[in-house]
DSSP file (Angstrom, degrees, kcal/mol; ACC not computed):
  #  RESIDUE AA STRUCTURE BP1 BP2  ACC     N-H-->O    O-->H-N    N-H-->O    O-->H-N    TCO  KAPPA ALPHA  PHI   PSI    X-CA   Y-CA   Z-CA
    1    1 A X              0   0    0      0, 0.0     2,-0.2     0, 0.0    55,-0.1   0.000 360.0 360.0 360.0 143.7  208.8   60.8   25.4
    2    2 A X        -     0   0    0     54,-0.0     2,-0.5     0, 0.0     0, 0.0  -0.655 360.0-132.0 -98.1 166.9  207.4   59.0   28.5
    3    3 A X        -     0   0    0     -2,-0.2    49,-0.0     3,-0.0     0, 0.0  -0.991  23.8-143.5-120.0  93.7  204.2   60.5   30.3
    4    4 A X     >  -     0   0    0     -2,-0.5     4,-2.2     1,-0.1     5,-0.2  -0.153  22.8-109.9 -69.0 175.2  204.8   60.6   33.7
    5    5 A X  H  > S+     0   0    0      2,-0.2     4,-2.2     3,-0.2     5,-0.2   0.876 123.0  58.8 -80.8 -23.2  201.9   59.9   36.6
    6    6 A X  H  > S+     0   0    0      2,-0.1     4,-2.1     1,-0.1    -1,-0.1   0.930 111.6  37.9 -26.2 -90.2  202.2   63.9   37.2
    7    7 A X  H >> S+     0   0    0      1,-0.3     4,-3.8     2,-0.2     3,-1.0   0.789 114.5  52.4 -15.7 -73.2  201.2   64.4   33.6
    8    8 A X  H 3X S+     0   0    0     -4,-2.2     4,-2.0     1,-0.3    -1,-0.3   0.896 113.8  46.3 -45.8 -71.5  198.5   61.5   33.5
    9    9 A X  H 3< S+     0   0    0     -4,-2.2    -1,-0.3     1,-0.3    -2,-0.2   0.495 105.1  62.3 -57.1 -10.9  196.7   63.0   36.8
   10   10 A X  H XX S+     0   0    0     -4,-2.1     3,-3.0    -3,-1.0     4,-2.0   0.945 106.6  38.9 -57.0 -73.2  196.9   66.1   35.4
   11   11 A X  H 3X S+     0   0    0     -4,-3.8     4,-1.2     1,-0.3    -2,-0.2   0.863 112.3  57.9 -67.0 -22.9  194.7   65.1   32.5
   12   12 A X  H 3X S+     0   0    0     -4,-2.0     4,-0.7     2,-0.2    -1,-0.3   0.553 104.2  52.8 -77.6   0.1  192.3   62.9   34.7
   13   13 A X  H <> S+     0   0    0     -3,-3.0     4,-1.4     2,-0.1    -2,-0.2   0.793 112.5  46.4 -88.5 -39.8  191.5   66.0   36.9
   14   14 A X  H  X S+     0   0    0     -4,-2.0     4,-1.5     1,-0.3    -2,-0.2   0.769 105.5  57.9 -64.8 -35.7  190.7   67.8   33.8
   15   15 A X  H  X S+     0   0    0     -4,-1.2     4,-3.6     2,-0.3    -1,-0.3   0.852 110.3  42.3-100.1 -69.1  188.7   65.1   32.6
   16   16 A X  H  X S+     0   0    0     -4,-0.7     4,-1.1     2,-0.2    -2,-0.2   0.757 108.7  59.8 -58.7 -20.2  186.6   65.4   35.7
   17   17 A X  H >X S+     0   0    0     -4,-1.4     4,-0.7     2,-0.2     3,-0.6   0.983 111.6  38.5 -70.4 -74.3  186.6   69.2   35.4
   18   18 A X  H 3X S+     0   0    0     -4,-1.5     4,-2.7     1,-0.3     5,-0.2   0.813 111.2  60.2 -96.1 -51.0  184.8   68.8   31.7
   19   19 A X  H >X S+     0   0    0     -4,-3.6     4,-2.3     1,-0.2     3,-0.7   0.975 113.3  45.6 -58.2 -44.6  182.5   65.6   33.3
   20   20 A X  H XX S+     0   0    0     -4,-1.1     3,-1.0    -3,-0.6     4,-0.5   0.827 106.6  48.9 -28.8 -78.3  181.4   68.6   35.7
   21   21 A X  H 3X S+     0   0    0     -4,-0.7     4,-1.9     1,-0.3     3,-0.4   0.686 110.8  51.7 -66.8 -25.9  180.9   71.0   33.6
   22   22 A X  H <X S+     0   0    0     -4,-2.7     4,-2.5    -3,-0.7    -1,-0.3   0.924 114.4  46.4 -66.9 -33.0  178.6   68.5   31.3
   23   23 A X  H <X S+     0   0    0     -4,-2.3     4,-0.9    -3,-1.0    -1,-0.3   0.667 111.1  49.1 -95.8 -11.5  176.6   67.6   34.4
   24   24 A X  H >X S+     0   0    0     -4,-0.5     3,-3.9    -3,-0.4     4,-0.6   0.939 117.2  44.7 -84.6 -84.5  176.2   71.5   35.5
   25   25 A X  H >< S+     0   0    0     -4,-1.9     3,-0.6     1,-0.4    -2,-0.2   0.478 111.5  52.3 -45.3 -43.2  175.0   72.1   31.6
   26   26 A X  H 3< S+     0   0    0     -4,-2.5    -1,-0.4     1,-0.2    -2,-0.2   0.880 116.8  40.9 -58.5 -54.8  172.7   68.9   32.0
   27   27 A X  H << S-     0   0    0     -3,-3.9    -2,-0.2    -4,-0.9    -1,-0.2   0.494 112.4-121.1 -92.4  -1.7  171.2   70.7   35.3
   28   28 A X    <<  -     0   0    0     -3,-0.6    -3,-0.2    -4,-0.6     3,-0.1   0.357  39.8-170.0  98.0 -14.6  171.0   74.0   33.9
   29   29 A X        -     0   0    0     -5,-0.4    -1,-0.2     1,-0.2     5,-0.1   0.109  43.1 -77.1 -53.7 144.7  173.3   76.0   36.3
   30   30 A X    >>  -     0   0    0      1,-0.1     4,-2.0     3,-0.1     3,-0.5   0.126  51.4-125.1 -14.1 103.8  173.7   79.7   36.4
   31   31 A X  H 3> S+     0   0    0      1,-0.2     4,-1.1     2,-0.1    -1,-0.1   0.834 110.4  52.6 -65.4  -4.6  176.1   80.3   33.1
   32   32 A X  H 3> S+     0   0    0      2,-0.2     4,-1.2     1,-0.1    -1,-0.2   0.891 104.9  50.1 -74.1 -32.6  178.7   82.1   35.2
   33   33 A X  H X> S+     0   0    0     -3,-0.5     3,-2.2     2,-0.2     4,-1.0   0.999 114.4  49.1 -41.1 -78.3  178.8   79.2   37.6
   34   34 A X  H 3< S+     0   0    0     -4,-2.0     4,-0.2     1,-0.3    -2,-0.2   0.706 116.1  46.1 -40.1 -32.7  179.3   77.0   33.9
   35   35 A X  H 3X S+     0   0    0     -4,-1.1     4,-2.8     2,-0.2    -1,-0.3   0.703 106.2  54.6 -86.7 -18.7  182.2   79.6   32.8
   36   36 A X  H <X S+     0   0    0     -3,-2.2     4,-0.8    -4,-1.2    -2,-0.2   0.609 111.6  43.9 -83.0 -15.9  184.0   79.7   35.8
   37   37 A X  H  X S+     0   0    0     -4,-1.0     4,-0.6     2,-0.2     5,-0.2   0.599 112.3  56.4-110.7 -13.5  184.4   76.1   35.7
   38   38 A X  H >> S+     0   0    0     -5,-0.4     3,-4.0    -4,-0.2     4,-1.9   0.985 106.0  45.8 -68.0 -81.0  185.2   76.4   32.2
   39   39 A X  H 3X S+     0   0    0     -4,-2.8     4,-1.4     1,-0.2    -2,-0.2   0.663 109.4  67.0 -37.4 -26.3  188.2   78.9   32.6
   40   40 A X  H 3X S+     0   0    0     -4,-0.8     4,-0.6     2,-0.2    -1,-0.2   0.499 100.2  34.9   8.1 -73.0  189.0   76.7   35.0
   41   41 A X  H <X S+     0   0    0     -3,-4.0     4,-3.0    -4,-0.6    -2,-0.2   0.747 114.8  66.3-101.0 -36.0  189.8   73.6   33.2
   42   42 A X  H  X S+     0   0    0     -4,-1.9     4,-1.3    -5,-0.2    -2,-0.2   0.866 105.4  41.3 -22.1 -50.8  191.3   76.0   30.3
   43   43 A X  H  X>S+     0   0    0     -4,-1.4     4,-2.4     2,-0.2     5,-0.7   0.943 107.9  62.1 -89.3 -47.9  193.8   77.1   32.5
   44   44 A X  H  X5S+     0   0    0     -4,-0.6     4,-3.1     1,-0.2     5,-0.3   0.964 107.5  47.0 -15.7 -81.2  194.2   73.4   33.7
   45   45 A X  H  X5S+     0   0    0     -4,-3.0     4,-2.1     2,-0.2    -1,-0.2   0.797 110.0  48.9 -23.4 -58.9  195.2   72.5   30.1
   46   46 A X  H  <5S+     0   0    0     -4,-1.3    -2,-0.2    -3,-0.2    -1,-0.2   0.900 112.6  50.9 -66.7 -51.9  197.7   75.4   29.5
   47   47 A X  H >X5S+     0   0    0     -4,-2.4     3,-3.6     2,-0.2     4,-2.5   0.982 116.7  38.4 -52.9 -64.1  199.3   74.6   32.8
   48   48 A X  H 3X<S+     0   0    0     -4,-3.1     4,-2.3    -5,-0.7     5,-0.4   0.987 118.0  51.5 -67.1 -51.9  199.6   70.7   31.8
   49   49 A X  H 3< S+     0   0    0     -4,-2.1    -1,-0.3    -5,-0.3    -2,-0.2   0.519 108.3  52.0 -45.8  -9.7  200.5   71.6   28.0
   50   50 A X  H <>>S+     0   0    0     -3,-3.6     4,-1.3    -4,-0.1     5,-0.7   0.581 113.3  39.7-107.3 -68.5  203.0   73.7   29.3
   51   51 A X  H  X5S+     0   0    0     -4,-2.5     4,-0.9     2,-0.2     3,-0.3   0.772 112.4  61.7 -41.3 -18.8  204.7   70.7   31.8
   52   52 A X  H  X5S+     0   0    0     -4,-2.3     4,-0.6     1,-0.3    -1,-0.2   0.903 115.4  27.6-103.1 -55.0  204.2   68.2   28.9
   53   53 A X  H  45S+     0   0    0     -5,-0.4    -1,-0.3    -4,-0.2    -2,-0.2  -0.024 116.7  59.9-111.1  49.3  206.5   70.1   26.4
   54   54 A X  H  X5S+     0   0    0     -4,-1.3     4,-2.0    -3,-0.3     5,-0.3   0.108 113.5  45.4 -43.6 -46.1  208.9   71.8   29.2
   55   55 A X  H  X<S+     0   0    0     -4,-0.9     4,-0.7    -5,-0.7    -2,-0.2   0.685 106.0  50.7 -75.9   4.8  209.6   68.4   30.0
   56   56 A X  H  X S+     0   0    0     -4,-0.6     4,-3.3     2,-0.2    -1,-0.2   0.653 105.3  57.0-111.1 -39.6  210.0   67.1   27.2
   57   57 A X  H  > S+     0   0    0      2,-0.2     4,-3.2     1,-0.2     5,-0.4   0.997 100.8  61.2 -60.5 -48.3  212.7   69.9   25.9
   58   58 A X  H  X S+     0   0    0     -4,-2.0     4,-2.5     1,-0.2    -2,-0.2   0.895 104.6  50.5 -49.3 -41.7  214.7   69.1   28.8
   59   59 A X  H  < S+     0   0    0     -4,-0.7     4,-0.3    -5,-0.3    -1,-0.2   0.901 108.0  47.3   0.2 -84.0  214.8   65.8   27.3
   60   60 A X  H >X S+     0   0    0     -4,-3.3     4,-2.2     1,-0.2     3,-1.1   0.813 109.0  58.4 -62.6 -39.8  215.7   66.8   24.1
   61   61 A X  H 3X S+     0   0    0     -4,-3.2     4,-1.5     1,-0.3    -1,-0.2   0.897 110.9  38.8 -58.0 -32.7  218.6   69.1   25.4
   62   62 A X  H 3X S+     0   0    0     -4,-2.5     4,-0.7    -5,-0.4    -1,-0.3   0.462 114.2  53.6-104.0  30.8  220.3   66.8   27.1
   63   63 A X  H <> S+     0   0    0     -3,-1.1     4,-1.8    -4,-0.3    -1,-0.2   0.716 117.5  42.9 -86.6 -61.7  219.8   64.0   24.4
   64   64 A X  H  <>S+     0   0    0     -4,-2.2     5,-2.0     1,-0.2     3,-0.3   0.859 114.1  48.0 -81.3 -32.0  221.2   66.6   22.0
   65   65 A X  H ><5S+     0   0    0     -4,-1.5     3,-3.5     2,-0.3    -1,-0.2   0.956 109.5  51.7 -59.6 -65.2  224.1   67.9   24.3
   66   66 A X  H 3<5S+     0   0    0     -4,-0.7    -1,-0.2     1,-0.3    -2,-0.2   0.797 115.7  44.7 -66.2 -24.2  225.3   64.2   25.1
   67   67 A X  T 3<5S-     0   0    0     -4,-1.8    -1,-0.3    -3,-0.3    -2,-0.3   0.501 112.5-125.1 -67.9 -12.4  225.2   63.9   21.0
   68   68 A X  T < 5 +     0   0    0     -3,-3.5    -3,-0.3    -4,-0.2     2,-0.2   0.693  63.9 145.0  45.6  25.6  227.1   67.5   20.6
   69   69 A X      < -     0   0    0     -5,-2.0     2,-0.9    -6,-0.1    -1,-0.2  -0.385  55.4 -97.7 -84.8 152.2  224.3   68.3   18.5
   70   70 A X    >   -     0   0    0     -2,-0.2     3,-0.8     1,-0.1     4,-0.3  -0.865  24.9-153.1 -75.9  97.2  222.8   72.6   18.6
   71   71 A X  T 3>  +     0   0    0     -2,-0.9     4,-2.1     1,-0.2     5,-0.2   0.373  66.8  91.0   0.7 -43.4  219.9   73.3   20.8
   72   72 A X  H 3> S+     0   0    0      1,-0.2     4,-1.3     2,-0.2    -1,-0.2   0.646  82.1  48.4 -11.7 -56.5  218.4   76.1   19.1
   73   73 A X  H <> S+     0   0    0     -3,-0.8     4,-1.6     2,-0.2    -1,-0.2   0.889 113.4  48.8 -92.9 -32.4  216.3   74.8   17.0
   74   74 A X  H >> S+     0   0    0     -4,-0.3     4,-1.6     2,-0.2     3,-0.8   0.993 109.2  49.5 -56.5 -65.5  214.8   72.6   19.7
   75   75 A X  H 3X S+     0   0    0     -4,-2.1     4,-0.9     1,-0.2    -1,-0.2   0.957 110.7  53.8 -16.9 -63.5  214.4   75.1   22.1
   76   76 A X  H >X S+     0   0    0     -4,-1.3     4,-2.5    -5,-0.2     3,-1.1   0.954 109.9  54.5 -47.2 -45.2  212.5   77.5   18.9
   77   77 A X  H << S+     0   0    0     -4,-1.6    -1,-0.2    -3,-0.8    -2,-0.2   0.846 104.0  46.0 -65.2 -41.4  210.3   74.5   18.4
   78   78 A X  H 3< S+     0   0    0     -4,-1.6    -1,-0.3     2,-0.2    -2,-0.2   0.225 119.2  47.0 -84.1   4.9  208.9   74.1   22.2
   79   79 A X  H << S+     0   0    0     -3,-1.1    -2,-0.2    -4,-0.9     3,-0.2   0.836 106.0  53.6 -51.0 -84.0  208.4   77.9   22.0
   80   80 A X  S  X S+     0   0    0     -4,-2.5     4,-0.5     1,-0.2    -2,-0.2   0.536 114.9  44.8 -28.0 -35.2  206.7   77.6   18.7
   81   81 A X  H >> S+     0   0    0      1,-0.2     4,-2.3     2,-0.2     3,-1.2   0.933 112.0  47.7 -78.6 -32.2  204.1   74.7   20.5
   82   82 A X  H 34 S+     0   0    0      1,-0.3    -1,-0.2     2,-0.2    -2,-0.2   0.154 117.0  45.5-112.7  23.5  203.4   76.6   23.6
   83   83 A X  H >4 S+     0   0    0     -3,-0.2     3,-0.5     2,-0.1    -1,-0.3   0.378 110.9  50.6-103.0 -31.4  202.7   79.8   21.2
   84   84 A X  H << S+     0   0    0     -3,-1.2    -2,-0.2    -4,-0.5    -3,-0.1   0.831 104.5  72.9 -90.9 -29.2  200.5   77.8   18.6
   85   85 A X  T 3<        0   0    0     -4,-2.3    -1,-0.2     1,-0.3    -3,-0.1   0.635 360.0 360.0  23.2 -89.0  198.9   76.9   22.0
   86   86 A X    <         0   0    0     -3,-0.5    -1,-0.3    -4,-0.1    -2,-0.1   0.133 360.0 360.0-108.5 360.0  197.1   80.1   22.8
């Protein structure tokens, strides 16, 4: 699967989200301040983990369609990540 520059800038916002949170922990801040910024990049994650394997089934369907190949079980699989997820 290729990684598009969506994808990539996803995880380098996150990446600054986390440097954040180290340098609020470093300085002590208020832990609700620390949690918020925490849920924060959490939900960041889910979001980009959820574009990383939606895009990547769409892929697979039309890989497996231009083969005549069943879908099912690919579909079940990208389910099956974004469930072991959570």
């Amino acid at each position: 699967m290729e990684y598009n520059d969506q994808m990539k800038n996803r995880v380098k916002r996150i990446e600054g989200q986390l440097r954040g949170i180290l340098k609020m922990m470093e300085e002590k801040s208020d832990c609700r301040d620390v949690i918020t910024q925490m849920s924060a990049a959490r939900t960041a994650i889910d979001r980009t983990m959820g574009l990383v394997v939606s895009s990547n089934l769409v892929e697979c369907v039309q890989k497996s369609e231009e083969n005549g190949e069943d879908t099912e079980e690919l579909v079940q699989e990208a389910v099956n990540l974004l469930v072991k997820s959570r």
